[in-house]
C-alpha positions as CSV (number, residue, x, y, z in Angstrom):
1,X,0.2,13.6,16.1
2,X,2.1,16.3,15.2
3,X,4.9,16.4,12.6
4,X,8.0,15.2,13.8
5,X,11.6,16.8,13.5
6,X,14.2,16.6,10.7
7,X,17.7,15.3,11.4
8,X,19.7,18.5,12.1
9,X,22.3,19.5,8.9
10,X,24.6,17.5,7.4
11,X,28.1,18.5,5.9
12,X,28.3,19.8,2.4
13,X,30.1,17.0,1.0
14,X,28.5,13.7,2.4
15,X,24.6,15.9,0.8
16,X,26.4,15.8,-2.4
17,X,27.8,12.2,-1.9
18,X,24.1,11.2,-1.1
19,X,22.6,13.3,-4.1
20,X,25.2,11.9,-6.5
21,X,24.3,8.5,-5.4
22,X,20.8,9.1,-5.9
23,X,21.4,10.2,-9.5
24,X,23.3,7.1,-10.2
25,X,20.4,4.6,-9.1
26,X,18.3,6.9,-10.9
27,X,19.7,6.6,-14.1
28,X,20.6,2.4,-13.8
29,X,16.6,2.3,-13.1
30,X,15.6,4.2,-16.4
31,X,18.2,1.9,-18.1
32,X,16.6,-0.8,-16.8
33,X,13.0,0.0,-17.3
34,X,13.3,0.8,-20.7
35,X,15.4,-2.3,-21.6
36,X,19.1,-1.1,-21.5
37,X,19.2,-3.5,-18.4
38,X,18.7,-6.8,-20.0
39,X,22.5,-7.4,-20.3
40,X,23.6,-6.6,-17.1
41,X,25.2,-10.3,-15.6
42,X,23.3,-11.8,-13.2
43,X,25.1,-12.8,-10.1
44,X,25.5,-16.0,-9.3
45,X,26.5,-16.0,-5.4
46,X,23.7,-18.4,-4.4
47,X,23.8,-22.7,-4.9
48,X,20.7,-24.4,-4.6
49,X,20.6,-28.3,-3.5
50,X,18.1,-31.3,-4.1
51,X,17.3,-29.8,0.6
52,X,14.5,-27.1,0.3
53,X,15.7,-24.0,0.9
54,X,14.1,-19.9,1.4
55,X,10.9,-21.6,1.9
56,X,7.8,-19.1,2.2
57,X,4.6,-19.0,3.1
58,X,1.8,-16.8,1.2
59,X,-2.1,-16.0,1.1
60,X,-3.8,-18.6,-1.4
61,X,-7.4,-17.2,-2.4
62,X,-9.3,-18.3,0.6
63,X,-6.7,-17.7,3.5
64,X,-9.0,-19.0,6.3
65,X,-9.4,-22.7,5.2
66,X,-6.0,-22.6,2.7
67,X,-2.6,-21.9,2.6
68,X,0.6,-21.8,-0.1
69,X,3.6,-22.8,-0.1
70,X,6.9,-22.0,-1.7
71,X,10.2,-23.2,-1.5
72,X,13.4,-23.8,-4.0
73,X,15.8,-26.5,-4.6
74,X,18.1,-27.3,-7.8
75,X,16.4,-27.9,-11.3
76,X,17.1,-31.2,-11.6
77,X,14.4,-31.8,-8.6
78,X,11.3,-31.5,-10.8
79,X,8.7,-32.7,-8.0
80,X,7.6,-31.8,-4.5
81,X,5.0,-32.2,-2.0
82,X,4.0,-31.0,1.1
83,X,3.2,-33.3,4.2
84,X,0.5,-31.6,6.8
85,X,-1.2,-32.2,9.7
86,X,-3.1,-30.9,12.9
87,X,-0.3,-30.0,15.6
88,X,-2.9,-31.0,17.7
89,X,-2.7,-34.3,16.0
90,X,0.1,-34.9,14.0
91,X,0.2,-38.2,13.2
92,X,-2.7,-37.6,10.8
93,X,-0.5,-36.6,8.1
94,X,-1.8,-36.4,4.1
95,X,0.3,-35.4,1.1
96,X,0.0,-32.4,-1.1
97,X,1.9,-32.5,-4.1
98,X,3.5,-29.6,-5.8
99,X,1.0,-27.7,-8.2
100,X,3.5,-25.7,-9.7
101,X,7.4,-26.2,-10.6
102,X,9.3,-23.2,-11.9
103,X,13.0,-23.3,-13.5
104,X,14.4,-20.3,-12.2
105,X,17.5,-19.4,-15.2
106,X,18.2,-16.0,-16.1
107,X,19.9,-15.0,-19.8
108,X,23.7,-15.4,-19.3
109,X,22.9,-17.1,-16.1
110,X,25.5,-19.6,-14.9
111,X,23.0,-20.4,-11.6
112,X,19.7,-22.4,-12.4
113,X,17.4,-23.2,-9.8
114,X,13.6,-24.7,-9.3
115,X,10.8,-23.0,-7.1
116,X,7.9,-25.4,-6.1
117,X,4.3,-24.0,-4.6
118,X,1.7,-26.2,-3.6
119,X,-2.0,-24.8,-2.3
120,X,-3.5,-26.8,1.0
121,X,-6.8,-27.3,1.1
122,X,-9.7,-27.9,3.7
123,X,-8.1,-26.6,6.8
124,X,-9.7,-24.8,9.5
125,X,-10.1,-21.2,10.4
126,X,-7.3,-20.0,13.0
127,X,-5.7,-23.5,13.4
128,X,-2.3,-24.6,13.7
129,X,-1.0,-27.2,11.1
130,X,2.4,-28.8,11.3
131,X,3.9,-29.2,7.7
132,X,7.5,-29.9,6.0
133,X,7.7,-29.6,1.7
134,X,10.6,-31.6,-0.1
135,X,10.3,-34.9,-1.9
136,X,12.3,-38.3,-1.8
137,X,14.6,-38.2,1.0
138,X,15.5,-34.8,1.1
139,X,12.8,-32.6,3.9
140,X,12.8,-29.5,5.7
141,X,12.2,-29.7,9.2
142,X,8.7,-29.6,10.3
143,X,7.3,-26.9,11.2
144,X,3.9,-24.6,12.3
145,X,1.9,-21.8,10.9
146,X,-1.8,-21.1,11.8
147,X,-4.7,-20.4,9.5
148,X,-6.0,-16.4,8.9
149,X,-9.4,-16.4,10.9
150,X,-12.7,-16.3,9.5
151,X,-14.5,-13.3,8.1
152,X,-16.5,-13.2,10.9
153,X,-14.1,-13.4,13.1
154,X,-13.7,-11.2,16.4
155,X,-10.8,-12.1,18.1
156,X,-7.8,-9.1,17.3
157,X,-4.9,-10.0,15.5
158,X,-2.4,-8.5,13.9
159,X,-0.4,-8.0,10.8
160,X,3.2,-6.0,10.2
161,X,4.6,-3.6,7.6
162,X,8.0,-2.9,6.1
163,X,9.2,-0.3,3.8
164,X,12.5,-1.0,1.8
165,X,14.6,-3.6,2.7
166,X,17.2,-3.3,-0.1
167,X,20.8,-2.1,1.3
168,X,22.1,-4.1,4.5
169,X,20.0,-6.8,3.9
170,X,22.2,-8.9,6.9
171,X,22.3,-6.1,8.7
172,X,20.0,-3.1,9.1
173,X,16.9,-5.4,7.4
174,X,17.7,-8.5,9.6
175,X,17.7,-5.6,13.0
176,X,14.6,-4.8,11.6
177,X,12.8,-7.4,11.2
178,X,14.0,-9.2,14.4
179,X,12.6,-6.5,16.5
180,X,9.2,-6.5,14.7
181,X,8.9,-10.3,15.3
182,X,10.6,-10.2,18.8
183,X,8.0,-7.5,19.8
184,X,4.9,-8.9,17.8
185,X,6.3,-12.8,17.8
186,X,2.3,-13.2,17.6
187,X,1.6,-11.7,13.9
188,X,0.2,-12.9,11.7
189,X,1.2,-11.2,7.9
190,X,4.1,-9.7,6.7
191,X,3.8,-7.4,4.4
192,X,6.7,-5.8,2.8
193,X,6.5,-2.6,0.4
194,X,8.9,-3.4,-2.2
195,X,12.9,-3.4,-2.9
196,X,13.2,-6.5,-1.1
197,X,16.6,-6.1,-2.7
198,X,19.1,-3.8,-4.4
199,X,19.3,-6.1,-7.9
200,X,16.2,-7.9,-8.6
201,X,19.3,-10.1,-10.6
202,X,21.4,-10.7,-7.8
203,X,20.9,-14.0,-6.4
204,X,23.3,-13.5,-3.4
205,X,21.1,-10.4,-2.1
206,X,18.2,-12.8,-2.5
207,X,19.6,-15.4,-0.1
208,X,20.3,-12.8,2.5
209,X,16.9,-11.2,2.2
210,X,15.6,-14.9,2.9
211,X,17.8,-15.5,5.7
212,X,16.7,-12.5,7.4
213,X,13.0,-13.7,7.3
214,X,13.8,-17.0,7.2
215,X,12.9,-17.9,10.7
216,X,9.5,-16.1,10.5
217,X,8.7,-16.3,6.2
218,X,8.1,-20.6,6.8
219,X,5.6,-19.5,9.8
220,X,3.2,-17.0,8.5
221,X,2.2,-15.3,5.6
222,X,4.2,-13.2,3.7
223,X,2.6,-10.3,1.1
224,X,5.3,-9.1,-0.7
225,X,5.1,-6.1,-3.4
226,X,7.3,-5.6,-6.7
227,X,9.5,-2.5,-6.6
228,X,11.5,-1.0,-9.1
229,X,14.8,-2.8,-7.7
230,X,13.3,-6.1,-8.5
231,X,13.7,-5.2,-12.1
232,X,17.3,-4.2,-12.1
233,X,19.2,-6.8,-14.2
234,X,16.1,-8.7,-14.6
235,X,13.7,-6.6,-16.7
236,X,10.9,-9.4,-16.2
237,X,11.4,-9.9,-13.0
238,X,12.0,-13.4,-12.9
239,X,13.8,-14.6,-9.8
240,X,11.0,-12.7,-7.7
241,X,8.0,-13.9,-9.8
242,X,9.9,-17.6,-8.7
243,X,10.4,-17.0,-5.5
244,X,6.8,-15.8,-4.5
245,X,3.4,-16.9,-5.4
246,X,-0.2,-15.5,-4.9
247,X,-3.7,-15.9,-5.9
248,X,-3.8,-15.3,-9.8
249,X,-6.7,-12.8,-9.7
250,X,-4.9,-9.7,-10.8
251,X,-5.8,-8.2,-14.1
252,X,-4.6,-10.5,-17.1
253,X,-1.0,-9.9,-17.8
254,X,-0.6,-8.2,-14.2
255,X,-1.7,-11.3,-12.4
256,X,1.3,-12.2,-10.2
257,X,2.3,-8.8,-9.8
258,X,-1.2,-7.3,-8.6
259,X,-3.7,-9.3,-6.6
260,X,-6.0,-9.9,-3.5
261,X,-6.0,-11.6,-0.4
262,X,-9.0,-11.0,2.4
263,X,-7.5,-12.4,5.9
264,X,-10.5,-12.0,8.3
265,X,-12.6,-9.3,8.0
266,X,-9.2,-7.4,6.3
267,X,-8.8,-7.3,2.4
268,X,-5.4,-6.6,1.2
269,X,-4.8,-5.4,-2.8
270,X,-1.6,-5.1,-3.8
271,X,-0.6,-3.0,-7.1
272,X,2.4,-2.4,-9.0
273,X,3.5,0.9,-9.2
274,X,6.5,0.1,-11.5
275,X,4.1,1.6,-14.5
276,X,6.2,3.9,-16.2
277,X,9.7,4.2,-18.3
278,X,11.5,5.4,-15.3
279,X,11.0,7.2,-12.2
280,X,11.3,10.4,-13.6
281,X,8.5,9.8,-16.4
282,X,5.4,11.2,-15.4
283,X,3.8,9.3,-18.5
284,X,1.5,5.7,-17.7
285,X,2.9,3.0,-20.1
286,X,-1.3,1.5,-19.5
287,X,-0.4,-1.1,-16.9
288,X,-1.4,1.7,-14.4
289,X,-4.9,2.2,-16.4
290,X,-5.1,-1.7,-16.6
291,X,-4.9,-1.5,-12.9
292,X,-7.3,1.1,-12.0
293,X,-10.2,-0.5,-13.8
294,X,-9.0,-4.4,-12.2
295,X,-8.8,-1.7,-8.4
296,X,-12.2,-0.4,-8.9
297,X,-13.8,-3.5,-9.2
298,X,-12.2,-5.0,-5.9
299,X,-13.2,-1.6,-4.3
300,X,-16.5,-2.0,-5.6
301,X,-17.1,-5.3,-4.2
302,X,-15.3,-5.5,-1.2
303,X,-17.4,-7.3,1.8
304,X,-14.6,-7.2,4.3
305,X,-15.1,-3.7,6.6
306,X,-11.3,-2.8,6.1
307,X,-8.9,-2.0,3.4
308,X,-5.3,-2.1,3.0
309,X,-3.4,-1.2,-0.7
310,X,0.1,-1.2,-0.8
311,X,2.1,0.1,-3.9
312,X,5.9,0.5,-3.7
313,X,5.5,4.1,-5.8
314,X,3.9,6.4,-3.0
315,X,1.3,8.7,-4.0
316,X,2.9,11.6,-2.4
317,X,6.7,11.2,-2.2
318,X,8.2,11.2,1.6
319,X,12.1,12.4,-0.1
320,X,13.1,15.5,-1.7
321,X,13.0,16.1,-5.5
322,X,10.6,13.1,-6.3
323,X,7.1,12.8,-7.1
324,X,5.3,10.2,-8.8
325,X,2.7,11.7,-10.8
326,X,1.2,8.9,-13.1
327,X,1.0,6.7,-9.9
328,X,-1.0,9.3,-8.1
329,X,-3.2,9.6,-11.4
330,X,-4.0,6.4,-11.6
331,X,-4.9,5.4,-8.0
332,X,-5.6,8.4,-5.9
333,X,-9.0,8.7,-7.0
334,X,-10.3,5.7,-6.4
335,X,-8.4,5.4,-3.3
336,X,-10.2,8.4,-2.0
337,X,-13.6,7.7,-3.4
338,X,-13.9,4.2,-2.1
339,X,-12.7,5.3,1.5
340,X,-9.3,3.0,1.4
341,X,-8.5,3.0,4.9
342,X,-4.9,2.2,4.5
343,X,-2.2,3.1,2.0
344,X,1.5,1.2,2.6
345,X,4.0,2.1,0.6
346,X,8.3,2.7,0.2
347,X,10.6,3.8,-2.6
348,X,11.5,6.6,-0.5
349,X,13.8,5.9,2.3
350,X,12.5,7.7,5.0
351,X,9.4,7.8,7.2
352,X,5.9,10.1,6.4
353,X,2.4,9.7,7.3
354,X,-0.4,11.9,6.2
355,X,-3.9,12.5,4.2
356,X,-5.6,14.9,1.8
357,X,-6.1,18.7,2.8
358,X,-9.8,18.4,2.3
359,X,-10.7,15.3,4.1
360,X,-10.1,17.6,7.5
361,X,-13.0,17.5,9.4
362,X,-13.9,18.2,13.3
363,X,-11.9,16.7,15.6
364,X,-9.4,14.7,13.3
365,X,-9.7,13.6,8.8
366,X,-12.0,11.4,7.1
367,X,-10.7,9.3,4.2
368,X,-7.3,7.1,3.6
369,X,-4.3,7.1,5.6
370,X,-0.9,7.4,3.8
371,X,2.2,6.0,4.9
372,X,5.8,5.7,3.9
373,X,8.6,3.6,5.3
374,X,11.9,2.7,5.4
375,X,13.2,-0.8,7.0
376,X,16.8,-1.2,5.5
377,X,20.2,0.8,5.5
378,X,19.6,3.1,2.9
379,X,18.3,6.8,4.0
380,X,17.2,9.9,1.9
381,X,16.8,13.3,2.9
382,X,13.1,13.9,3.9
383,X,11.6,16.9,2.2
384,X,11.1,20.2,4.2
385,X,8.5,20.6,6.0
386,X,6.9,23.8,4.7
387,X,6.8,22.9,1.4
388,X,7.1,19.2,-0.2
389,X,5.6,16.9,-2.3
390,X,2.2,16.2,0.4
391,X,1.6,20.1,0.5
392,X,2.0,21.0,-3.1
393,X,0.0,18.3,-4.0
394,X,-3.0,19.7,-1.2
395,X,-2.2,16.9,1.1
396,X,-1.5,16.9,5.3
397,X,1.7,15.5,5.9
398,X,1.2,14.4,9.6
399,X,4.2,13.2,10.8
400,X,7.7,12.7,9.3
401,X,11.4,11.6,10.1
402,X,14.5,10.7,8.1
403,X,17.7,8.2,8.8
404,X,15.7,6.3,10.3
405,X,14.6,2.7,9.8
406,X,11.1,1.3,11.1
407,X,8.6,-1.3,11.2
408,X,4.9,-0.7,12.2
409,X,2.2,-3.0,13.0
410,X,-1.3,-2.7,13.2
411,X,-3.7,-4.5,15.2
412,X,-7.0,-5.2,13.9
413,X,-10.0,-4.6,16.7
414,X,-13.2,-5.5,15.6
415,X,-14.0,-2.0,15.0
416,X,-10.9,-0.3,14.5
417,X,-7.3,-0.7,13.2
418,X,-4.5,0.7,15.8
419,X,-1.5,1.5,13.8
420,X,2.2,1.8,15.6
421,X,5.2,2.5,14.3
422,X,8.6,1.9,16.1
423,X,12.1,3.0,15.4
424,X,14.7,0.4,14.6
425,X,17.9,1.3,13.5
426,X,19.2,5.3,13.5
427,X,21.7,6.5,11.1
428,X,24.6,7.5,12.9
429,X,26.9,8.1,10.1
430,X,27.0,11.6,9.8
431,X,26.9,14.5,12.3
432,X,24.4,14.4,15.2
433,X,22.7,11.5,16.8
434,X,20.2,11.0,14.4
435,X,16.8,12.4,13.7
436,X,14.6,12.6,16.6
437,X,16.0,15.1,19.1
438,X,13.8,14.2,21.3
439,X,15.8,11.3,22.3
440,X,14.2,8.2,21.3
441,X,15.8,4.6,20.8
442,X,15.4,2.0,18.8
443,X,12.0,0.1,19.8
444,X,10.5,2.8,21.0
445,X,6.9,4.5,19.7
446,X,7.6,6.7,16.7
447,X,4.2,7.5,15.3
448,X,0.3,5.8,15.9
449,X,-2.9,6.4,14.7
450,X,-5.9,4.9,15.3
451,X,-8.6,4.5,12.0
452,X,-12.3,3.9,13.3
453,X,-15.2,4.1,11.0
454,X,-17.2,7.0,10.5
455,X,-21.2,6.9,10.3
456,X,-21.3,7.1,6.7
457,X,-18.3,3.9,6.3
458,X,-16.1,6.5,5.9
459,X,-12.8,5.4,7.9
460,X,-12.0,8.7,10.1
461,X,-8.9,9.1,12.1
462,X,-9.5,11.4,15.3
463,X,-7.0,13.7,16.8
C-alpha cells in the first residue's frame, strides 16, 4: 500500500504550542528516569473498597488450559479467590484462592490499595468458563471469558492492537477502544503498546484507563507493555506492576516487565524499551543487553509458526526529531535475523508501517513488519516523507498518517496473519479536516497487509 498523505499545514503558533509541549514531557521524562521524579506527589483521585474493582484478565504460562486473574480492592482485604465453572455447566463451581496479594502504597501516598491474582488451572482449550473473584461477602458479578486454543489449533481467531492511550483516557481512548470491540466484539487479546496513562503515579488516570476497558479487560486477555509514562512519579513503576500480572519468565530482574505468552499457534514477547536515562540518551543502561540475550533464546526456541514483539520505544521513530538508537541496537538484529513477523509498538503519536530497505524482494519484502500507532488524544507531527527516521536509518516506510487515532486487528489464518488498521478519532482542532484528504471516517480501512510465509520460514509480505 502506498504511503499515505500528511495532514495539510498547520499555523505557526499552535506547531510551536505542540513543539513546546513536546519539550516539556521530554524533559519531566529525563527527570524521571534518572530519579529527579521520585518526589513528585502521587495523586490520590481513586478509593478502593472491600467490592473488586478494575478487574483484568491476563495470559498465565500455558494460555490454552489456564488463565489469570487480577483485580483490586482496599488493603485491609488481604485474601481472595476466584469461583469458576463451565458456562455450559455452571453449577459445577470450585474455588481458586488468590496466589498473590499486593499492597499497592506509593511514598507520600495518602491512597493504599491491594491487587490480588490467582492462576486457574486444568481448563480446556477454547472453552468458555463463567467466574467471579472477591472473598467473604463482597463478589463481582459473574462473568465469561473463553480459553486461547490449542497449538494445533486451526480455527482463525483474532487478537487487537493499541498504540498510546495516555491523554483523553474517557474520551478519545474509550472511542477507541469501543469501536475495536464493537467491530471485533469476537477477539480474543488485547494488546496495548504502552502509555496506558499520562502519570504512571496518578491513580485517577488509572481508573479511567480501567473504565474504558473495563467491559472487555474482565472478558479476555489483556497484554499490556510498560512505557515511559508508567514511570512518571513512580520511578519503579509500582501501581502498574500491581495492577497487571504475567508469567514470570522474563530475564531475572526484568521478569514482570518482559515476558512470553504463546496463544495458539501465535507467540507473543514483550520487551521494555524504557532502557535508557531518557529519551534523548542514545546510551543502554544494560537492561537492553539483558534483554537481547533473554530475546534470543525465545527466538531461538520458538515452536509456534508466528511471532509478535511489542516494545513501546519503536525501532524507527513514526514523529519528527526522535529516534531511539539504543533500542534499535539492541533488538533490530535479532528481530531481523530470526524473521519476527510482527513488530507493535507507540511512543510516537501518530500512525507508520514499514520494513528494512534490503528485505525488498520480487513482488513485495521478506522479513518483519514494523508498525506504529496511536489510540488516544495526543498527536505529533509525522516526519516528512522524503526524509525521516525509516529512510535515514535504510528502512521502507510504507504507509503513514498523523492526528489520527487507530486500532488494528489481525486475524490469524492458519497460514497467514491479515493485518487491518481502522481510523478512530480525527483531530479536528486545527485547520483542515484532518489527515487523510482522501476523505475517510472514523471506522473505516486505513492500512492492511497481509504476512504469509515464505519457502525458507521467512515471513514475506506481497504487494
Amino acid at each position: 500500500m502506498s504511503a499515505l498523505p500528511n495532514v495539510l499545514g498547520r499555523p505557526l503558533a499552535r506547531r510551536l504550542l505542540l513543539a513546546a509541549a513536546s519539550a516539556i514531557a521530554i524533559v519531566a521524562v529525563v527527570a524521571v528516569r534518572t530519579g529527579a521524579g521520585s518526589d513528585v506527589p502521587p495523586a490520590d483521585d481513586g478509593t478502593a473498597t472491600a467490592s473488586p474493582d478494575r478487574i483484568i484478565l491476563s495470559p498465565a504460562a500455558d494460555t490454552a488450559t489456564s488463565q489469570t486473574v487480577t483485580w483490586r480492592t482496599d488493603e485491609a482485604t488481604q485474601e481472595g479467590e476466584v469461583q469458576v465453572a463451565p458456562a455450559d455447566d455452571p453449577d459445577q463451581v470450585r474455588t481458586v484462592e488468590a496466589d498473590a496479594s499486593v499492597a499497592e502504597r506509593l511514598p507520600n501516598s495518602r491512597l493504599s490499595a491491594r491487587h490480588h491474582s490467582a492462576t486457574l488451572t486444568d481448563l480446556e482449550p477454547s472453552t468458555a468458563y463463567t467466574y467471579r473473584v472477591g472473598h467473604d461477602d463482597d463478589f463481582s458479578p459473574w462473568t465469561t471469558f473463553t480459553t486461547a486454543p490449542a497449538a494445533d489449533s486451526t480455527d482463525p481467531w483474532t487478537f487487537l492492537y493499541f498504540g498510546d492511550a495516555q491523554w483523553g483516557l474517557d474520551a478519545g481512548w474509550s472511542s477507541t477502544v469501543d469501536q475495536a470491540f464493537a467491530q471485533y466484539p469476537d477477539a480474543r487479546i488485547a494488546l496495548t503498546a504502552g502509555d496506558q496513562v499520562n502519570d504512571g503515579n496518578d491513580d485517577h488516570q488509572w481508573e479511567q484507563w480501567f473504565e474504558a476497558v473495563a467491559p472487555w479487560a474482565s472478558t479476555r486477555s489483556f497484554l499490556t507493555v510498560a512505557g515511559n509514562h508508567e514511570h512518571y512519579g513512580d520511578e519503579q513503576t509500582v501501581r502498574y506492576r500491581s495492577h497487571v500480572q504475567y508469567p514470570r519468565n522474563g530475564p531475572e530482574g526484568q521478569d514482570d516487565l518482559t515476558y512470553r505468552v504463546d496463544v495458539g499457534d501465535v507467540r507473543f514477547i514483550t520487551l521494555d524499551g524504557s532502557i535508557t536515562g531518557g529519551p534523548s540518551d542514545p546510551t543502554d543502561n544494560g537492561l537492553g543487553a539483558l534483554q537481547a540475550a533473554w530475546l534470543e533464546q525465545q527466538l531461538a526456541d520458538n515452536p509456534r509458526t508466528w511471532t509478535v514483539v511489542t516494545i513501546h520505544q519503536p525501532m524507527f521513530s513514526a514523529a519528527k526529531l526522535r529516534d531511539n538508537l539504543a533500542q534499535r541496537t539492541a533488538f533490530l538484529p535479532l528481530l531481523e535475523q530470526y524473521g519476527v513477523d510482527l513488530v507493535l509498538q507507540g511512543h510516537d503519536h501518530a500512525y507508520a508501517r514499514g520494513h528494512l530497505a534490503e528485505n525488498d524482494v520480487a513482488g513485495g519484502y521478506s522479513g518483519p513488519t514494523y508498525v506504529v500507532a496511536n489510540a488516544g488524544d495526543k498527536y505529533y507531527d509525522l516526519d516528512p516523507a522524503g526524509r525521516n527516521n525509516w529512510t535515514i536509518n535504510d528502512a521502507v516506510r510504507d504507509a503513514a498518517a498523523d492526528k489520527i487515532s487507530t486500532y488494528q486487528a489481525v486475524r490469524v489464518e492458519g497460514d497467514r496473519l491479515v493485518y487491518s488498521s481502522y481510523v478512530a478519532t480525527i483531530d479536528d482542532s486545527g485547520v483542515g479536516t484532518g489527515p487523510l484528504p482522501q476523505g475517510l471516517a472514523p471506522g473505516e480501512l486505513l492500512d492492511t497487509v497481509t504476512v504469509t510465509k515464505a519457502v525458507d520460514g521467512r515471513p514475506f509480505v506481497p504487494r
